[in-house]
Residue, then its C-alpha position, 0 to 999 in steps of 0.5 A: x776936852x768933851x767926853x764923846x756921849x757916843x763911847x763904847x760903853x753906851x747903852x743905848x744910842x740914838x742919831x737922828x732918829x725919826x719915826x712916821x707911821x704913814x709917808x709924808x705924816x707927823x713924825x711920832x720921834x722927829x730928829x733924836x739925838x742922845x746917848x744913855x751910858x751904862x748903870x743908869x736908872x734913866x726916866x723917860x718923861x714927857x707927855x701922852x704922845x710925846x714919842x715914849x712907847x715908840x721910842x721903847x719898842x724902837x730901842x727893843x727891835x719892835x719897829x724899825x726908824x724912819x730916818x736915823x739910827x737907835x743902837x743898843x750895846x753897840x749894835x743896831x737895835x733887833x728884836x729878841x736880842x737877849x740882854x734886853x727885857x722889855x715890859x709893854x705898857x699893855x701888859x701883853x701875856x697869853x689870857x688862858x695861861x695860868x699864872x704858874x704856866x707863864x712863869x715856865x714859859x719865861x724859864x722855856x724861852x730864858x733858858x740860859x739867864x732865867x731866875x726863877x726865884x727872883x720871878x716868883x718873889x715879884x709874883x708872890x704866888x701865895x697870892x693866887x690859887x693854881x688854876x688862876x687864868x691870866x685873864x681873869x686877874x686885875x690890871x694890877x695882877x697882870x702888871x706884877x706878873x709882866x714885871x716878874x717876867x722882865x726881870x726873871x730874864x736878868x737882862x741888862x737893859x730893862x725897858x719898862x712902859x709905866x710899869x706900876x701904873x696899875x698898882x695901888x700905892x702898898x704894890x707900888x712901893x712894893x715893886x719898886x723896891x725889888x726893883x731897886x734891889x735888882x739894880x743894886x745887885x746887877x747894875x742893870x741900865x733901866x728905862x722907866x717910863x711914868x707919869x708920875x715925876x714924883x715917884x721917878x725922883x726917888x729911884x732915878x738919877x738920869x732923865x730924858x725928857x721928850x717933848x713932841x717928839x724931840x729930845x728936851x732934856x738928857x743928862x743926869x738928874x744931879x747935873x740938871x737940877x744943879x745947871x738950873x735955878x728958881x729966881x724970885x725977883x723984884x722986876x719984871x721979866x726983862x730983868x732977866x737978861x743974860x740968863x736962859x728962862x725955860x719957863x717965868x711968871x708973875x709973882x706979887x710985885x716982881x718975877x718968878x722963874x726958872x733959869x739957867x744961869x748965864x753969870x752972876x745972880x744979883x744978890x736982892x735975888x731969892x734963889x733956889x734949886x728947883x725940884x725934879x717934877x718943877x725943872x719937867x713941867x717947867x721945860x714942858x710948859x717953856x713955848x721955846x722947846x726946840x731952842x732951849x733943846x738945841x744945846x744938848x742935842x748940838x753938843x751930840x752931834x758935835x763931838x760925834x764928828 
């Protein structure tokens, strides 16, 4: 028996959702179906436009869906709600605050789950002078500040927008690690999203991969990798028969691809586990993203009835 990806112990929930900025437009979010269970640390990946952003601030209660629905712990998404904490990709923070008044105004509006300590070890105020002014910081200044502000909240899911974008290589691997060490300590669920693959592996262990607006890929990072193969074989691509090929090229004489395996592999074949950022790009770059997407999103579907 399958297990029902739409168990009460999901965190964030999506039935068909779908989001148009104008009546009769291009759907930013077309048809999404997938659920995240609690505890993950999910990457939300998927190229500039792919429906990222709007799918956050659907899930934080910012916008409402076109069609469909996106259900947090349960209930429909809304705005305010006080498990979640959510850092925008633009870092919105009141300009002519200092940074010690933004800190009390977190405290203010948290009153009941606010860590201060926590707050100020990702700011580090020895960095700043009292009267610094959140608009004279740095992108990077900003950033660690809005980052000290989702996670002073203590919620228990973080949505988070490119949230070390602005840092340099040191506050990157900095950040990242206190907020590893945050998750460790309050098995909170995470969404991050990033466009660096690379740096996601190292701190995640689901993913969900959107690709024009639609849910490409959404499981666990172990579990996809080890669904997928990369195959170096003699012939060419029509040897490939009986298998899924996401995405395959030319390589000397024979054929290099990336394939979900459908049987056995011929033994004259090189075979290998792909890496997360080659199973992303290859499922980006595939010219049949809907078809090679319809098995996850049809299991959804299937076992909510």
């Amino acid at each position: 028996m399958l297990p029902n990806p739409f168990s009460s112990d999901a965190v964030l929930t999506a039935r068909g959702l779908t989001k148009r900025y104008r009546r009769g437009g291009p759907a930013v979010l077309d048809d999404c179906t997938f659920t995240l269970p609690a505890g993950v640390v999910c990457a939300l990946v998927g190229v500039n436009g792919a429906g990222k952003s709007t799918l956050m601030e659907l899930a934080f209660g910012m916008q409402r869906p076109t069609s469909g629905t996106v259900e947090v712990f349960g209930e429909p998404a809304r705005l305010s709600h006080p498990r979640i904490a959510y850092l925008a990709q633009d870092r919105p923070l009141f300009p002519r605050f200092t940074v010690s008044e933004t800190l009390r105004f977190g405290a203010r509006t948290n009153p009941g789950s606010w860590d201060a300590e926590l707050a100020e070890r990702v700011v580090d105020l020895s960095r700043f002078g009292r009267r610094d002014r959140i608009g004279d910081l740095s992108g990077g200044e900003r950033t660690r500040i809005a980052l000290a502000l989702a996670l002073g909240k203590r919620a228990d899911l973080l949505l988070l927008d490119e949230p070390v974008a602005d840092l340099d290589v040191l506050a990157r691997k900095e950040l990242m690690g206190v907020l590893m060490a945050y998750v460790a300590d309050t098995g909170s669920t995470v969404v991050m999203s990033s466009h660096v693959v690379a740096e996601l592996a190292d701190a995640c262990d689901h993913l969900l991969l959107l690709e024009r607006g639609r849910v490409r890929l959404c499981d666990g990072i172990d579990e996809l990798i080890e669904s997928h193969a990369v195959v170096d074989l003699p012939g060419g691509p029509e040897c490939l028969a009986g298998h899924t090929v996401v995405e395959s090229r030319p390589a000397g004489r024979g054929t290099s691809a990336l394939i979900r395996p459908g049987g056995d592999i011929p033994a004259d074949w090189q075979v290998r586990r792909p890496s997360l950022e080659e199973l992303v790009l290859a499922h980006l770059t595939s010219r049949e993203p809907r078809d090679l997407a319809l098995p996850f999103v049809q299991l959804a579907k299937d076992t909510a009835a």
